[in-house]
PDB file of N, CA, C and O in Angstrom:
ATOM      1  N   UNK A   1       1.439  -8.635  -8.390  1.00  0.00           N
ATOM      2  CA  UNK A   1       2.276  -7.477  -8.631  1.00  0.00           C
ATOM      3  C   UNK A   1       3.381  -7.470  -7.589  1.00  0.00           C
ATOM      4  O   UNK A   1       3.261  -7.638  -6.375  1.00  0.00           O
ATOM      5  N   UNK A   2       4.403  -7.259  -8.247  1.00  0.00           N
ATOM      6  CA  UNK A   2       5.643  -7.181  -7.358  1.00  0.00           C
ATOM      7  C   UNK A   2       6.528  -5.882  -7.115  1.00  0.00           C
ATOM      8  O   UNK A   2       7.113  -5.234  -7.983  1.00  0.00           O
ATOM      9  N   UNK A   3       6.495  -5.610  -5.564  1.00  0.00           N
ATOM     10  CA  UNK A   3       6.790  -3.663  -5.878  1.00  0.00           C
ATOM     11  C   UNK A   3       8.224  -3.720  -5.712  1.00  0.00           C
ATOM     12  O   UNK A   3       8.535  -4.364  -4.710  1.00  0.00           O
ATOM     13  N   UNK A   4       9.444  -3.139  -6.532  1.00  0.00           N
ATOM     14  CA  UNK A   4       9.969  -2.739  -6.625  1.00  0.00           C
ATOM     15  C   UNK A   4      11.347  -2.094  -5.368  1.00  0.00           C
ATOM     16  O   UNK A   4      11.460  -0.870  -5.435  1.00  0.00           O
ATOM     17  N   UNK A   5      11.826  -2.434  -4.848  1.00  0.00           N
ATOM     18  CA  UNK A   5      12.741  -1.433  -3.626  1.00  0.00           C
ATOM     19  C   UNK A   5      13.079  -0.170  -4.376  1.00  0.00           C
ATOM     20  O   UNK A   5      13.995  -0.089  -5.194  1.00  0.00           O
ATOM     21  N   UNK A   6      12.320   0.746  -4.052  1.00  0.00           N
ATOM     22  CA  UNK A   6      13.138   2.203  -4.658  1.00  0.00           C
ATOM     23  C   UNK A   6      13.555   3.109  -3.441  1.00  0.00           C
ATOM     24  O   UNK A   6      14.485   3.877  -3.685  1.00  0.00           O
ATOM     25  N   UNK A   7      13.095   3.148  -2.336  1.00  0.00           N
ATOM     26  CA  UNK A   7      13.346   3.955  -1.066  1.00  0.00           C
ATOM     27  C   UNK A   7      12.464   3.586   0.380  1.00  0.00           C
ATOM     28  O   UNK A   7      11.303   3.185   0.294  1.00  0.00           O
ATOM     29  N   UNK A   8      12.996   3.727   1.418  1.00  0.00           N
ATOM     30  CA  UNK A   8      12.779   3.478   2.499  1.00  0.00           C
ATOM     31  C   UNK A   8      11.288   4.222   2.841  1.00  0.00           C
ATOM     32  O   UNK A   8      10.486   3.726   3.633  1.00  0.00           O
ATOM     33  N   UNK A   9      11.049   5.497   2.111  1.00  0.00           N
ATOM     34  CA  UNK A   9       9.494   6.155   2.333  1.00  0.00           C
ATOM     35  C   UNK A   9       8.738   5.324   1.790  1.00  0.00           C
ATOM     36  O   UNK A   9       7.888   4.707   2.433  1.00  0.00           O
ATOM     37  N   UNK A  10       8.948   5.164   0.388  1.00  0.00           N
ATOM     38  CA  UNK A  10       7.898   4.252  -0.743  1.00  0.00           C
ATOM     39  C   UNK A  10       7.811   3.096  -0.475  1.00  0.00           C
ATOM     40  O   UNK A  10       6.917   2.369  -0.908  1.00  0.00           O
ATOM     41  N   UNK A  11       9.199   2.551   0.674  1.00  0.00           N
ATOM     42  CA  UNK A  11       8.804   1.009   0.666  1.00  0.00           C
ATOM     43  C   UNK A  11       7.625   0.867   2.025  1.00  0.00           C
ATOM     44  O   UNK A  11       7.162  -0.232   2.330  1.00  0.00           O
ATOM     45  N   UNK A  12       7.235   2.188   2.775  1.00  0.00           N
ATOM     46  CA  UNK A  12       7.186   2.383   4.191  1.00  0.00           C
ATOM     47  C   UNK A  12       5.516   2.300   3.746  1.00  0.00           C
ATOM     48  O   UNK A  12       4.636   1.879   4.497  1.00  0.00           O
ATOM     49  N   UNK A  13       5.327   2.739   2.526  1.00  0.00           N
ATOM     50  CA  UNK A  13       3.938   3.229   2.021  1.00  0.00           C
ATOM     51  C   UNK A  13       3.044   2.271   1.028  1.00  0.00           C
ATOM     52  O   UNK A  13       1.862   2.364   0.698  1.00  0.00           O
ATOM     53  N   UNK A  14       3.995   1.374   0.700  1.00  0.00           N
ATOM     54  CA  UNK A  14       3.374   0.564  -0.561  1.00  0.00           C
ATOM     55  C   UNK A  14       1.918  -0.162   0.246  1.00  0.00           C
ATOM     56  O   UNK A  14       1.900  -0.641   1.380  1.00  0.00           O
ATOM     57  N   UNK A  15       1.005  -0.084  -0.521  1.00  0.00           N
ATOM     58  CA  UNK A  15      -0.497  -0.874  -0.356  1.00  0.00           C
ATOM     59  C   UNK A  15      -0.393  -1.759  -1.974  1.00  0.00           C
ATOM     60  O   UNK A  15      -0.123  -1.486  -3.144  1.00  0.00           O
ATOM     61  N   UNK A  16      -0.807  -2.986  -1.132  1.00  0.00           N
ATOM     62  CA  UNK A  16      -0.688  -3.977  -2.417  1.00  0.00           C
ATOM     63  C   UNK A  16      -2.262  -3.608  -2.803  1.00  0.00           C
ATOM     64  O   UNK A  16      -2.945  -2.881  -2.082  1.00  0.00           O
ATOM     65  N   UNK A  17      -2.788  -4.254  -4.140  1.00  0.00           N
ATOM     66  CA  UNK A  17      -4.162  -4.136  -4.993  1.00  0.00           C
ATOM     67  C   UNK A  17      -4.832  -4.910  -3.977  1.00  0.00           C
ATOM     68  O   UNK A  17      -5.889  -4.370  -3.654  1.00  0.00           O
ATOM     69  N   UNK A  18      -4.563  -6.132  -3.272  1.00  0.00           N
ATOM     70  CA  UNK A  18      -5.911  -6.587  -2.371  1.00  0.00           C
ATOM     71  C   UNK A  18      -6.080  -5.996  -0.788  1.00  0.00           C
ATOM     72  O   UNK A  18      -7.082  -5.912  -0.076  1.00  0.00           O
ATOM     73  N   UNK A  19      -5.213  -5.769  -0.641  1.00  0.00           N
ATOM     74  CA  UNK A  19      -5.565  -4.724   0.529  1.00  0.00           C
ATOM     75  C   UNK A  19      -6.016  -3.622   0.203  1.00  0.00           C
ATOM     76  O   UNK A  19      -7.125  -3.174   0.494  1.00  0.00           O
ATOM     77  N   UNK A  20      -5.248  -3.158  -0.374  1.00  0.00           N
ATOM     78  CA  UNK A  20      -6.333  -1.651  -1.350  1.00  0.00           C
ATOM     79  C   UNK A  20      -7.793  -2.131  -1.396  1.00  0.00           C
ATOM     80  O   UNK A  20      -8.461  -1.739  -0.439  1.00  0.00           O
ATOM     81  N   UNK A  21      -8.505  -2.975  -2.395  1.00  0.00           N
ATOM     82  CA  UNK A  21      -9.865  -3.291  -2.649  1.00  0.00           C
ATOM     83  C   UNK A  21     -10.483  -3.965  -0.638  1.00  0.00           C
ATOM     84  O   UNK A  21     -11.466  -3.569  -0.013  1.00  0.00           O
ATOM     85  N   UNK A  22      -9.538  -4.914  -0.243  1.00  0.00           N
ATOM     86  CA  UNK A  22     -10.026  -5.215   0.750  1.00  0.00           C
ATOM     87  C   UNK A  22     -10.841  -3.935   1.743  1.00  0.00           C
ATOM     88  O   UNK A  22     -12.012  -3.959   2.122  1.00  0.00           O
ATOM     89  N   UNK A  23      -9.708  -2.753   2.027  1.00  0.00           N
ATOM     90  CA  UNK A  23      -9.995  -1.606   3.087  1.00  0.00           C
ATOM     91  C   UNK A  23     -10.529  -0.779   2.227  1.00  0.00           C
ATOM     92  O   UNK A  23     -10.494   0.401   2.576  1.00  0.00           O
ATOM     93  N   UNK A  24     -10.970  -0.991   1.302  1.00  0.00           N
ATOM     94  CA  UNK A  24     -12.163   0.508   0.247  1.00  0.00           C
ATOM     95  C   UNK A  24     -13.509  -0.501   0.498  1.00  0.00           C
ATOM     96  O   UNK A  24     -14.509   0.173   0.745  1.00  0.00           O
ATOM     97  N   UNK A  25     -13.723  -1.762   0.492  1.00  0.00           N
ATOM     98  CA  UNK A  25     -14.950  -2.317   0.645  1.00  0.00           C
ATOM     99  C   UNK A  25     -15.319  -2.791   2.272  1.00  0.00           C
ATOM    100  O   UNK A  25     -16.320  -3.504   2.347  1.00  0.00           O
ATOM    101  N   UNK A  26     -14.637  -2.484   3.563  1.00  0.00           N
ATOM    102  CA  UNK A  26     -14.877  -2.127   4.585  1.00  0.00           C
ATOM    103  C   UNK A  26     -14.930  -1.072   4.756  1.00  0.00           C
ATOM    104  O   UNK A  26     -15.294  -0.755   5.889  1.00  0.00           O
ATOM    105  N   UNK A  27     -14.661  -0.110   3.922  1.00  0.00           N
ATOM    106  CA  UNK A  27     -14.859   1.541   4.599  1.00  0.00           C
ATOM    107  C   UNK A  27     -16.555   1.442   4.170  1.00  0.00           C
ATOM    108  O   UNK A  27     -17.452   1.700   4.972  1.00  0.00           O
ATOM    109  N   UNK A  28     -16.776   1.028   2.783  1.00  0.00           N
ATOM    110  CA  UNK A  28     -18.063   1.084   2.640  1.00  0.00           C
ATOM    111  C   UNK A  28     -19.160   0.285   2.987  1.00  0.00           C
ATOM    112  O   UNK A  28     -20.373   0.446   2.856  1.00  0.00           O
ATOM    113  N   UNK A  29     -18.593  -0.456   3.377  1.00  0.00           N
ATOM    114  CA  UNK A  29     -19.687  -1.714   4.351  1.00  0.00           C
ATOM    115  C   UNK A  29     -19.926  -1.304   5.406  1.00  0.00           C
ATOM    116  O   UNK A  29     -21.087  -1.346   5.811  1.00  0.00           O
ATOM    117  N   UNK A  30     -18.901  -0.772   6.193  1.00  0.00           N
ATOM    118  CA  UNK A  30     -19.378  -0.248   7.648  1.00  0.00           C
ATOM    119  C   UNK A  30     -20.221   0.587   8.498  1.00  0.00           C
ATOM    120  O   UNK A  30     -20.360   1.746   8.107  1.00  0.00           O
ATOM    121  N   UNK A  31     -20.633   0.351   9.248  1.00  0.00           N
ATOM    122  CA  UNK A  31     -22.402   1.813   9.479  1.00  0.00           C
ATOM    123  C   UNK A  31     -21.502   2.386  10.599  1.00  0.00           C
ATOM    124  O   UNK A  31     -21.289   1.571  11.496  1.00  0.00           O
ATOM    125  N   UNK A  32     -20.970   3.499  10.742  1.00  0.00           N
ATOM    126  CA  UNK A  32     -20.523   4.580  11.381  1.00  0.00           C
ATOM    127  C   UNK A  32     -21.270   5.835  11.526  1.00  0.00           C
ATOM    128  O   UNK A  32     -22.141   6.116  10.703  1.00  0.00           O
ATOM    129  N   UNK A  33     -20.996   6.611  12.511  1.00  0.00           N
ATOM    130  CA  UNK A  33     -21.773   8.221  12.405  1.00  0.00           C
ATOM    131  C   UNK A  33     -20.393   8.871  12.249  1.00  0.00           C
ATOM    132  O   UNK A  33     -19.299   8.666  12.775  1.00  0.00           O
ATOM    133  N   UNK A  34     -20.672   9.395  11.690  1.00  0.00           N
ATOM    134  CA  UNK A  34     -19.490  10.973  11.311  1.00  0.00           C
ATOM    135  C   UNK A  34     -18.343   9.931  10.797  1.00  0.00           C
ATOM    136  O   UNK A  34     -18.488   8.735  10.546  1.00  0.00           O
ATOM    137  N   UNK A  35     -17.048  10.804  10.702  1.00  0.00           N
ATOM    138  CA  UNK A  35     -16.200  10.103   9.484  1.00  0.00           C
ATOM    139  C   UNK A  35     -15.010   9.639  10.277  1.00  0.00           C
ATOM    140  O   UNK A  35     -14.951   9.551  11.504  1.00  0.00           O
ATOM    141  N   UNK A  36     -14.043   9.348   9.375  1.00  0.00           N
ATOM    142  CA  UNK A  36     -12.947   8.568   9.997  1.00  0.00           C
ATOM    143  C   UNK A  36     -11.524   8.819   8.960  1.00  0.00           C
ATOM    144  O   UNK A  36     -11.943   8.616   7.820  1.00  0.00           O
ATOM    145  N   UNK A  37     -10.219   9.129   8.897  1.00  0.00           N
ATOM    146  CA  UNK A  37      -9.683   8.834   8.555  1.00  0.00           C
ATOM    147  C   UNK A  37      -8.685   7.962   8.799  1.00  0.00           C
ATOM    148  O   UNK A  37      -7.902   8.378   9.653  1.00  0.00           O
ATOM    149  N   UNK A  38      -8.397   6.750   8.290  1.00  0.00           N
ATOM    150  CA  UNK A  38      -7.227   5.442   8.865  1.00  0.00           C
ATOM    151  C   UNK A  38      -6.103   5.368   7.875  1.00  0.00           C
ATOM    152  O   UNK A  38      -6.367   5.827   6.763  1.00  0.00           O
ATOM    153  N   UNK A  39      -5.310   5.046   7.997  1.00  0.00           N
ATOM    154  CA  UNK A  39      -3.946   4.490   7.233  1.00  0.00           C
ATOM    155  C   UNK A  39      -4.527   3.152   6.428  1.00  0.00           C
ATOM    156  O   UNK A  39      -5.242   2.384   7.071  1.00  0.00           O
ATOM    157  N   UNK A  40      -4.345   2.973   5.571  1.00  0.00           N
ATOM    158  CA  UNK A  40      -4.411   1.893   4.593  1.00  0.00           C
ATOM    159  C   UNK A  40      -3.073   1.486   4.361  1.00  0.00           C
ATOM    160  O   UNK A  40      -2.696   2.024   3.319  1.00  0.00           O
ATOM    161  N   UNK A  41      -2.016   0.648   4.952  1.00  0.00           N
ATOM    162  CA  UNK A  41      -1.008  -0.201   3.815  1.00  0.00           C
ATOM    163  C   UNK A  41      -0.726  -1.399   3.868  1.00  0.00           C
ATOM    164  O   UNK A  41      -1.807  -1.830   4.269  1.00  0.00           O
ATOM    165  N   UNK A  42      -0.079  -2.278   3.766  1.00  0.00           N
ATOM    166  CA  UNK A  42       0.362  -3.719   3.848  1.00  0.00           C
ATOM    167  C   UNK A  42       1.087  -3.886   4.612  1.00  0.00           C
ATOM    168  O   UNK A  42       1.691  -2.973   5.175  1.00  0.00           O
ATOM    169  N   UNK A  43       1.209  -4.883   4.807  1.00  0.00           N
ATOM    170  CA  UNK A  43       2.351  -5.608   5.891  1.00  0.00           C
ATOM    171  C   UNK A  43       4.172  -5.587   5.658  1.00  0.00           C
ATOM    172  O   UNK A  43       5.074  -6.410   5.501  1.00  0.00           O
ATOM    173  N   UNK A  44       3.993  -3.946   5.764  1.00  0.00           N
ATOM    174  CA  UNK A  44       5.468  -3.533   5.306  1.00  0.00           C
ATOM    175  C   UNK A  44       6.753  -3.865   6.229  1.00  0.00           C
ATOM    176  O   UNK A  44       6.517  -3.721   7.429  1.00  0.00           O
ATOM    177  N   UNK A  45       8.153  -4.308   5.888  1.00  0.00           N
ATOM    178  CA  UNK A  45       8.795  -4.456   7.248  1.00  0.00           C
ATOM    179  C   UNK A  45       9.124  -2.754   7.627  1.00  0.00           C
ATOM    180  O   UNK A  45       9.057  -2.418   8.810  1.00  0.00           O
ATOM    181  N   UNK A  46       9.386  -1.994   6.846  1.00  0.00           N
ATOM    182  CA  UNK A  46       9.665  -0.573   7.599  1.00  0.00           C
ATOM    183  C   UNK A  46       8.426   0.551   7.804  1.00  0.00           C
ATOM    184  O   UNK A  46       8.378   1.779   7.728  1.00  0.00           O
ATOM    185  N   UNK A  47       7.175  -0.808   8.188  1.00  0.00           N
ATOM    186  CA  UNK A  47       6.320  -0.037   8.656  1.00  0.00           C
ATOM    187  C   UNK A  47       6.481   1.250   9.487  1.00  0.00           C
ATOM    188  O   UNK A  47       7.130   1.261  10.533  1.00  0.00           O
ATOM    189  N   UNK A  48       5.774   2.490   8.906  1.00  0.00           N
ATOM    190  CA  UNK A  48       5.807   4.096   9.425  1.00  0.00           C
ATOM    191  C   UNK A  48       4.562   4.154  10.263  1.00  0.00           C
ATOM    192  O   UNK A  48       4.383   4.513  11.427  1.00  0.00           O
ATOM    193  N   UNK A  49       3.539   3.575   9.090  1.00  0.00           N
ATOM    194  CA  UNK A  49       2.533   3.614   9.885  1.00  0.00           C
ATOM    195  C   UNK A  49       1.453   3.064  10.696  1.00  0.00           C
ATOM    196  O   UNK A  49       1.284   1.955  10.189  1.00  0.00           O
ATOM    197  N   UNK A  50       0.753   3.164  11.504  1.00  0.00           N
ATOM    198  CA  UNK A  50      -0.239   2.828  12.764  1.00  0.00           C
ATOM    199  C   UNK A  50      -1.272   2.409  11.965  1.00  0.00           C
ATOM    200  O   UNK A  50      -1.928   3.336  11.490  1.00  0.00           O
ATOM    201  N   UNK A  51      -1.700   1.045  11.602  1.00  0.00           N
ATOM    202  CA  UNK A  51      -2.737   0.841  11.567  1.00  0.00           C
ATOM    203  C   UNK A  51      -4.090   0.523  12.153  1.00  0.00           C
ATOM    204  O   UNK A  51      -5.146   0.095  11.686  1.00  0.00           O
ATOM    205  N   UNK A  52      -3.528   1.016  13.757  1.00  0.00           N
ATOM    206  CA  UNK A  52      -4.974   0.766  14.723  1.00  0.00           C
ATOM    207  C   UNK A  52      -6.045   0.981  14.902  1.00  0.00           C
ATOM    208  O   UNK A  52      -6.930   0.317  15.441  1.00  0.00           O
ATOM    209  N   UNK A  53      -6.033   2.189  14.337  1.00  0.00           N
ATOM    210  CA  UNK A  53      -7.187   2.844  14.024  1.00  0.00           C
ATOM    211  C   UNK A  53      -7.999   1.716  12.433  1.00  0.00           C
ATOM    212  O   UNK A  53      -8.927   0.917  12.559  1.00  0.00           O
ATOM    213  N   UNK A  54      -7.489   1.944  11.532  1.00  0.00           N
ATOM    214  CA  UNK A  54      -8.073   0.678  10.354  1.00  0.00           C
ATOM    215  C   UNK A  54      -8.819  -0.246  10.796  1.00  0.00           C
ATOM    216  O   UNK A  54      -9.990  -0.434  10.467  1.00  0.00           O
ATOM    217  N   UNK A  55      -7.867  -1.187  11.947  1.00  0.00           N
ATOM    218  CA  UNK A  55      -8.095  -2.144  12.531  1.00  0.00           C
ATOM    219  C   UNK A  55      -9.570  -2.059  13.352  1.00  0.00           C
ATOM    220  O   UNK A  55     -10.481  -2.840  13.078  1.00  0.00           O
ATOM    221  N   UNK A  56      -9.717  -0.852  14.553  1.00  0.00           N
ATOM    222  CA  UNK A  56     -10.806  -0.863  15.310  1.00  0.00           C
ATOM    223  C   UNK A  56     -11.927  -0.542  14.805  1.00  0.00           C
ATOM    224  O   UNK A  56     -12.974  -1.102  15.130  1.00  0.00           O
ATOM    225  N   UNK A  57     -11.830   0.675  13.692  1.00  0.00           N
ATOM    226  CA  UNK A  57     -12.614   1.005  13.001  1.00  0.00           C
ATOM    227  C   UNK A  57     -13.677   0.113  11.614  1.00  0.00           C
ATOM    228  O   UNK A  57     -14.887   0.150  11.389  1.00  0.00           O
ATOM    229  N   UNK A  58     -12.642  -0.552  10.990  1.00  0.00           N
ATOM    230  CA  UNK A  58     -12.697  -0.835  10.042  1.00  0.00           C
ATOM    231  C   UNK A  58     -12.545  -2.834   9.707  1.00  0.00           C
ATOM    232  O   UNK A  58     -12.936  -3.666   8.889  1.00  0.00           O
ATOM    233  N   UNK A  59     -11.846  -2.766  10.770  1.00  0.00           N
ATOM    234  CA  UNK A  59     -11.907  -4.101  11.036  1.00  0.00           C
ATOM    235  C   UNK A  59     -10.574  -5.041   9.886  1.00  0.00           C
ATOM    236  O   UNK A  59     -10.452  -6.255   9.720  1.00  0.00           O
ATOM    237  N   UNK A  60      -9.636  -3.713   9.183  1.00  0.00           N
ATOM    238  CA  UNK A  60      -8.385  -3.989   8.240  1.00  0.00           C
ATOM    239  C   UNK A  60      -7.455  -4.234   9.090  1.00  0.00           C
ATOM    240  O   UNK A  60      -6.939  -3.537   9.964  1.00  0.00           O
ATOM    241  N   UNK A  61      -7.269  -5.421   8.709  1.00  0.00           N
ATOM    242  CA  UNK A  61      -5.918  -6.609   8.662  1.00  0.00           C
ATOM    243  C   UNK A  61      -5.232  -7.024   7.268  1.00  0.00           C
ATOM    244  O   UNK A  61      -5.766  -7.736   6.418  1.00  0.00           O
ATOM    245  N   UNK A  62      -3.531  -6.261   7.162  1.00  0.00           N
ATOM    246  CA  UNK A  62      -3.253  -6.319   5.557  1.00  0.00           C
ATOM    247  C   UNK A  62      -3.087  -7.754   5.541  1.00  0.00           C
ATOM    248  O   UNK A  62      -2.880  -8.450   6.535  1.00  0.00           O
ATOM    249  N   UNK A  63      -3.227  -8.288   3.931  1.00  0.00           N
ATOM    250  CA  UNK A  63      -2.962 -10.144   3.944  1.00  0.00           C
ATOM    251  C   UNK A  63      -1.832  -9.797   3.133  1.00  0.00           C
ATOM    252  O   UNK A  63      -0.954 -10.649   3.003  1.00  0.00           O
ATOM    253  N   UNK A  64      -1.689  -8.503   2.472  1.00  0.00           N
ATOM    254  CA  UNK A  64       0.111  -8.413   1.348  1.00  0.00           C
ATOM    255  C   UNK A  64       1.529  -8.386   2.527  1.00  0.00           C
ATOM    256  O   UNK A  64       1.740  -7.707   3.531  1.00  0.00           O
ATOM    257  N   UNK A  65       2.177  -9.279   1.954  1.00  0.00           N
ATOM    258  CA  UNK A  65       3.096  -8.652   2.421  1.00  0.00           C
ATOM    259  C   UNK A  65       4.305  -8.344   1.548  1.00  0.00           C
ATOM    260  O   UNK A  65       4.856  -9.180   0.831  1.00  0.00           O
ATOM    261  N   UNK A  66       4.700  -6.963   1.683  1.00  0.00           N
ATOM    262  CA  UNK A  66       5.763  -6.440   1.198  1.00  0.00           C
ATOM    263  C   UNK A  66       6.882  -7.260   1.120  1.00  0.00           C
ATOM    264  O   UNK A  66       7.271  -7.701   2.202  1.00  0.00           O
ATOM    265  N   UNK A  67       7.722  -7.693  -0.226  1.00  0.00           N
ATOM    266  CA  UNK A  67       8.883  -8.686  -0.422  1.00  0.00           C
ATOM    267  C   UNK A  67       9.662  -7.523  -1.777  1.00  0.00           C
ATOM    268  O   UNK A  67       9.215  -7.561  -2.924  1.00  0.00           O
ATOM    269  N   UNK A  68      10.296  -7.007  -1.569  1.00  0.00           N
ATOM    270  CA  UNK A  68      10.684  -6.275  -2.861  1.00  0.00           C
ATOM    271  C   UNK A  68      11.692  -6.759  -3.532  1.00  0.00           C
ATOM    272  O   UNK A  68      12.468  -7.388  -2.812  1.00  0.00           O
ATOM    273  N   UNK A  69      12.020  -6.702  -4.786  1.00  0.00           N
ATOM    274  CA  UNK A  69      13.109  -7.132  -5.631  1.00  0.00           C
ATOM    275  C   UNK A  69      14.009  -6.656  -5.381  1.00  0.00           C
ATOM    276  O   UNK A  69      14.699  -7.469  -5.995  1.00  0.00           O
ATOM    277  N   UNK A  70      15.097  -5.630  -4.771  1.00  0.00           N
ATOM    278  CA  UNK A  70      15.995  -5.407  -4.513  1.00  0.00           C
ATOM    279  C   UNK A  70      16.260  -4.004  -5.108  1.00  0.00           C
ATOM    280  O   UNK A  70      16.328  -4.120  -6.332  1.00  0.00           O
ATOM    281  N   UNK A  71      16.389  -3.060  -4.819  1.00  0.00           N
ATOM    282  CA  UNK A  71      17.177  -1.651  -4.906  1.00  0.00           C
ATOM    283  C   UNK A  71      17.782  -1.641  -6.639  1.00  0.00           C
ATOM    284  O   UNK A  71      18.573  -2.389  -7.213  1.00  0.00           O
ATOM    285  N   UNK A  72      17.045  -0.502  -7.087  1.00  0.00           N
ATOM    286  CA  UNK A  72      17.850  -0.442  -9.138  1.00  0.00           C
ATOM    287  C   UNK A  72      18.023   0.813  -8.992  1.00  0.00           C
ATOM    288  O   UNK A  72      17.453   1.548  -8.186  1.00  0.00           O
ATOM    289  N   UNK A  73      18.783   1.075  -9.740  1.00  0.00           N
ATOM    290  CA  UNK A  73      19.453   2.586 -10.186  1.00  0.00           C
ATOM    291  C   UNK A  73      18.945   3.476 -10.807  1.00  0.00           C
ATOM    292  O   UNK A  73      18.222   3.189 -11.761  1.00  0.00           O
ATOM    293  N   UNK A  74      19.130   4.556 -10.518  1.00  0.00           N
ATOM    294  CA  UNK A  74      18.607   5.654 -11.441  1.00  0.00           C
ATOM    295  C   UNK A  74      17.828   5.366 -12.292  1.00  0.00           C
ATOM    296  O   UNK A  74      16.598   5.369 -12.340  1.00  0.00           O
ATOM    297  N   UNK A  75      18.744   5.065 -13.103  1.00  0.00           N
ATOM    298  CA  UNK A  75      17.905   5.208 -14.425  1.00  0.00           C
ATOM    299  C   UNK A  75      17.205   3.867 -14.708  1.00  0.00           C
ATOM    300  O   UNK A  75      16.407   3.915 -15.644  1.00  0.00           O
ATOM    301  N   UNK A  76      17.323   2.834 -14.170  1.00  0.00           N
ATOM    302  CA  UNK A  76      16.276   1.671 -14.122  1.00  0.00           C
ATOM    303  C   UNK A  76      15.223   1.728 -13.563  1.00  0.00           C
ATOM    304  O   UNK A  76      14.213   1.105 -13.891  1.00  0.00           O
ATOM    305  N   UNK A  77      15.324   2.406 -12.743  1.00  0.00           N
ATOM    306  CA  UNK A  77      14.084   3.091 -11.853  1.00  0.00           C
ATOM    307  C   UNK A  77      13.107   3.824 -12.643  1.00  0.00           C
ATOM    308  O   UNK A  77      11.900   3.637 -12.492  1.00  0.00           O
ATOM    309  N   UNK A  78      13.659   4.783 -13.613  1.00  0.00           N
ATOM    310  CA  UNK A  78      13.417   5.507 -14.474  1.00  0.00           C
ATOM    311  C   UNK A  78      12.285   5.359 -15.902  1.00  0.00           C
ATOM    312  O   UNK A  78      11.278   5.874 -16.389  1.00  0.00           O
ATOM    313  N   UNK A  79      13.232   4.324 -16.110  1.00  0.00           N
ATOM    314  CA  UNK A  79      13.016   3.177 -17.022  1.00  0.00           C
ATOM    315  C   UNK A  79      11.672   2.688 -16.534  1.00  0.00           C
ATOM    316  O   UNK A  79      10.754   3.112 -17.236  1.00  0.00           O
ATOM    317  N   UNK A  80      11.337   1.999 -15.637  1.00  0.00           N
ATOM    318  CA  UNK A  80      10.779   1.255 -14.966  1.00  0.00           C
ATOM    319  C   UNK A  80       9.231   1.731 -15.201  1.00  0.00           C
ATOM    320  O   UNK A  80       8.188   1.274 -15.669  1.00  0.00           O
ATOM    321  N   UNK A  81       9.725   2.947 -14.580  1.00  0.00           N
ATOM    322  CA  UNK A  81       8.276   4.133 -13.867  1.00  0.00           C
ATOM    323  C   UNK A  81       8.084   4.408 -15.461  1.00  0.00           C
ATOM    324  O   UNK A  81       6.956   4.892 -15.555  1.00  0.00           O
ATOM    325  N   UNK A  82       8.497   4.348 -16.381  1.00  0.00           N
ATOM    326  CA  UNK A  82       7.879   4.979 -17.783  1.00  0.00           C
ATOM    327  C   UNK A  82       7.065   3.544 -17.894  1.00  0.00           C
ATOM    328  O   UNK A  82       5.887   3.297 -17.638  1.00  0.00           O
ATOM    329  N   UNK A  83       7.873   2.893 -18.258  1.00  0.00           N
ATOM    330  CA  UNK A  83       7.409   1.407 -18.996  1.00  0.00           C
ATOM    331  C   UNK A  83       5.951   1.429 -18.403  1.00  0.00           C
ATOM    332  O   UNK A  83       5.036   1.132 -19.171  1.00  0.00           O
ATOM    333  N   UNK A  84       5.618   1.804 -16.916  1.00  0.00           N
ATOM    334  CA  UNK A  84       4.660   1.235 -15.964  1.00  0.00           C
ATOM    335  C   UNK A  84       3.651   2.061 -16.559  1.00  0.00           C
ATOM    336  O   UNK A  84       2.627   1.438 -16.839  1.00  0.00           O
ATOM    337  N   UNK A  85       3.641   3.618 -16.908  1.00  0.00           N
ATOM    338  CA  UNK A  85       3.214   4.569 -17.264  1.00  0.00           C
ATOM    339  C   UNK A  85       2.403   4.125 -18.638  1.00  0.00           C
ATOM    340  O   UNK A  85       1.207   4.248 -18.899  1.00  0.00           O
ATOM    341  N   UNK A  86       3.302   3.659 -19.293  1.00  0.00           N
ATOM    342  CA  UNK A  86       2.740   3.793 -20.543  1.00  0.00           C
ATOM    343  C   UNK A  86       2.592   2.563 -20.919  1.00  0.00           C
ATOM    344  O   UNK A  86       2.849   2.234 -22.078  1.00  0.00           O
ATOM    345  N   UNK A  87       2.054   1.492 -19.793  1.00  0.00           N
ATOM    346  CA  UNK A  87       1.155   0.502 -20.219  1.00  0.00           C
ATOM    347  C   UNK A  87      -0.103   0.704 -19.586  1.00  0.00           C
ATOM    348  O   UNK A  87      -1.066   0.005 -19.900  1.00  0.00           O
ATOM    349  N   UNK A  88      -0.212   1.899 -18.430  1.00  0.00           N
ATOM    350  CA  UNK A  88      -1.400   2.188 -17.807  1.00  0.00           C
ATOM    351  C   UNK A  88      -2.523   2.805 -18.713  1.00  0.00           C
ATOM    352  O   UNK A  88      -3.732   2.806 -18.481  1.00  0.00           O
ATOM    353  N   UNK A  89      -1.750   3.420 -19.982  1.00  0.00           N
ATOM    354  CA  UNK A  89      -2.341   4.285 -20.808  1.00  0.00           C
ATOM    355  C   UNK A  89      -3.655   3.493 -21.790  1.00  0.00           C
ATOM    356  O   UNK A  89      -4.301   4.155 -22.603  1.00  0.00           O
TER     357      UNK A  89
END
């Protein structure tokens, strides 16, 4: 899957599908007392967020790395997000 450039937040946030499955099957493998919340995302370049906590806790290292197709317009964007929609269905 290839994500899209739509904005500097969304590109800051994208989690690819194997890092996703990777850090949901270390949260549940791991024997901890009491809980934890960590950042889950990929190896974004306008990383926002701290994954250190993932890391110490959880032992997540992303293997995606964020490459996006380049910035579309409005309404391709638009376009896009339906098409995506209504093949999820």
């Amino acid at each position: 899957m290839t994500p899209i450039r739509i904005n500097d937040w969304e590109d800051s946030c994208w989690l690819g599908p194997n890092d996703f499955l990777n850090g949901l099957t270390l949260a549940v493998e791991v024997m901890l007392d009491g809980y934890h919340v960590v950042n889950l995302v990929s190896d974004n370049p306008a990383g926002r967020w701290s994954l250190d906590e993932a890391r110490e806790v959880l032992g997540f290292v992303p293997s995606e790395r964020y490459e996006p197709r380049g910035r579309r317009g409005r309404v391709s964007r638009l376009m896009c997000r339906l098409g995506w929609s209504l093949r999820q269905s």
